[in-house]
N, C-alpha and C positions, 0 to 999 in steps of 0.2 A: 485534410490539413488540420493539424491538432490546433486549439486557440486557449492560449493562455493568459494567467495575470501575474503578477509578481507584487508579493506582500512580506513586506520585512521594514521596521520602523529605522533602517538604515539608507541613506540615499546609495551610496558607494555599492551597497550589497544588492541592489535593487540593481545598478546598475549594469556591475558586474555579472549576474547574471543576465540580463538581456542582451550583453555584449555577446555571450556565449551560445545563449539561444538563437538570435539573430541569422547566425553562422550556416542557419538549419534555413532555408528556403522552405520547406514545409511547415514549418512551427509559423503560429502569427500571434502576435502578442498584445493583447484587446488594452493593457493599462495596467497602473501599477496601485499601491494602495498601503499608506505606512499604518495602520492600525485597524482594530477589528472592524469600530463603526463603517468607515470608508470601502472598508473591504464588502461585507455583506452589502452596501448599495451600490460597488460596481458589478457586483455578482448579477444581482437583479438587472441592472442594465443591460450588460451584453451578454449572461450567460456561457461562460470559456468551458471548456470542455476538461481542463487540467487549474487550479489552483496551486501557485508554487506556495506556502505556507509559512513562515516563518511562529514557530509556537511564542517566543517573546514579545510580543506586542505590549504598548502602555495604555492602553484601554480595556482590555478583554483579555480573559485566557485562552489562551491558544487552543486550548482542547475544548473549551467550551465550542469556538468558533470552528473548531473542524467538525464537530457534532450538526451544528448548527446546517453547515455546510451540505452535510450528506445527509441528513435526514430530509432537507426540505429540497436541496434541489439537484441536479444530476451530476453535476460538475466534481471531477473526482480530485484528491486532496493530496499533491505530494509534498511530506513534512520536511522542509530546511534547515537545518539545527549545525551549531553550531559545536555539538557535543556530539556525535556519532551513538554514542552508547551512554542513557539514561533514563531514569527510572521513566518518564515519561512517553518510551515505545510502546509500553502496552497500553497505556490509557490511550494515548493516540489510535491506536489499533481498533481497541474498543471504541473509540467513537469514529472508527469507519476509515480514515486513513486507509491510503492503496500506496503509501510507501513512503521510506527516509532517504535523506540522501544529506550527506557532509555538505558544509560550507566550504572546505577542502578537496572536497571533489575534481578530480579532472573534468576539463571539458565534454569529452567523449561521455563521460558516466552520468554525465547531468545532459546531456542529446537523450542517452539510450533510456533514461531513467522516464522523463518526461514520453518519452515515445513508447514506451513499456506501459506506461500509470494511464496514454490516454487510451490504447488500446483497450482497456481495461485488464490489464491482469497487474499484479501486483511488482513490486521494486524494491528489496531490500540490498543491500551490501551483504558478503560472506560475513562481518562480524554484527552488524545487525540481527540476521539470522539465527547467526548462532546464539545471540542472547535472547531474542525472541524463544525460539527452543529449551531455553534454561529457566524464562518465566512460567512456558507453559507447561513446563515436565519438573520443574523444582531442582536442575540436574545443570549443572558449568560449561557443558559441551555434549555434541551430539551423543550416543555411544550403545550398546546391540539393543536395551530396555528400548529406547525409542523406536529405534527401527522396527522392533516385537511389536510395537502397537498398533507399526504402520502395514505388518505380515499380519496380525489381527483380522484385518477388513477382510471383508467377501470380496469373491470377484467384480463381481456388482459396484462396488464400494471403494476399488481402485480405479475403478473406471470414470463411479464420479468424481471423486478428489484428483484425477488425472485433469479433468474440466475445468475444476475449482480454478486449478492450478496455472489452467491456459485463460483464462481470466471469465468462463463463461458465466453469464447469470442460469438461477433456475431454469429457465422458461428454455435459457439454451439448450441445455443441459438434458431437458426433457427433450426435446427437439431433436436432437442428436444421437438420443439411444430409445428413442420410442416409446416414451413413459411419459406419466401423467406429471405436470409439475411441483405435485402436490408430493407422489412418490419422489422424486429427486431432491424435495423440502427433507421430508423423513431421512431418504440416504445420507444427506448432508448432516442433519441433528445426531444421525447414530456417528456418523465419523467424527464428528466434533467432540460426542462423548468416549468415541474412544480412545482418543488423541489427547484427550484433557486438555482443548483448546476451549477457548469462547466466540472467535471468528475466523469466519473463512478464508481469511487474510493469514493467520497462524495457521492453519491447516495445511494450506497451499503453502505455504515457509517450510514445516514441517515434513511436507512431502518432495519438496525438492531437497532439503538438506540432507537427509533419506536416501535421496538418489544418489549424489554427492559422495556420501561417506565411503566408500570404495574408493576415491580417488584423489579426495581432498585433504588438505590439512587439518586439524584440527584448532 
């Protein structure tokens, strides 16, 4: 059972999402928390496995506080925004963020979203994606130069970013295809540079959007 907090310096929107989550008999929802301070010491109290994140807070920047989040403790970070598409995906990302999700969201997308994020693999939206993919290739939408980068890779090398992808850590990763985790580190640093990404969070974006383009809209 995934355990959650809810942080957003709005009551109504704190609300409204736990009405939704609730919904979910699996989800349990450890407390709420309208600003950065409050947040990091209910963090430390109960430790939730998923952080719902709101980046506008009146004490702390939002990205500082997702940094803050994932470097020190395990609990993974799904960003709330009220803007689907802004400059602040990639810094989010960069400081470790495992996914966005609209304040417009239907129901169902904020279940799968949260259940996606505590699994650990990642949760973007199709237009998320796609702009993720635009910051890390310089390019407006998917298109064959991307895909090239992702034919690029050794066999080896799809195999990890297929892991990436299903949310595993290193150590899984090594575990899985019988390698040191040390080699699964390397494989990971060469796909990253040849992806022109910064984290495995874009990687993993990138290799699904990848997939995708046969079939998808653009």
């Amino acid at each position: 059972m995934p355990s959650i907090i809810i942080v957003d310096d709005h009551s109504a929107v704190r609300a409204g999402v736990a009405a939704i989550l609730t919904a979910d008999p699996r989800i349990e929802i450890l407390g709420e928390a309208a600003n950065g301070h409050d947040t990091i010491e209910l963090i430390d109290r109960v430790a939730p496995d998923v952080v719902i994140l709101d980046l506008q807070l009146p004490d702390r920047d939002g990205i500082d506080i997702c940094r803050e989040i994932t470097q020190r403790t395990s609990s993974r970070v799904l960003i709330l925004t009220a803007y689907e598409i802004s400059d602040n995906i990639t810094a989010a990302l960069d400081a470790g963020a495992a996914g966005f999700l609209a304040k417009t969201a239907e129901p169902q997308q904020m279940l799968d979203a949260v259940s996606a994020v505590a699994a650990g693999q990642a949760y973007l939206t199709p237009s998320v994606t796609r702009h993720v993919i635009a910051q890390a290739t310089g390019r407006n939408a998917p298109s064959p130069e991307v895909s090239a980068g992702v034919e690029d890779l050794t066999a080896r090398e799809h195999e990890v970013l297929q892991l990436v992808a299903e949310g595993l850590t290193n150590k899984q990763i090594a575990e899985r295809l019988t390698i040191s985790p040390a080699t699964a580190k390397t494989h990971l640093a060469r796909i990253m540079q040849k992806l022109g990404v910064s984290t495995r969070t874009q990687a993993a974006m990138l290799a699904r959007a990848t997939e995708r383009m046969t079939y998808s809209q653009p």
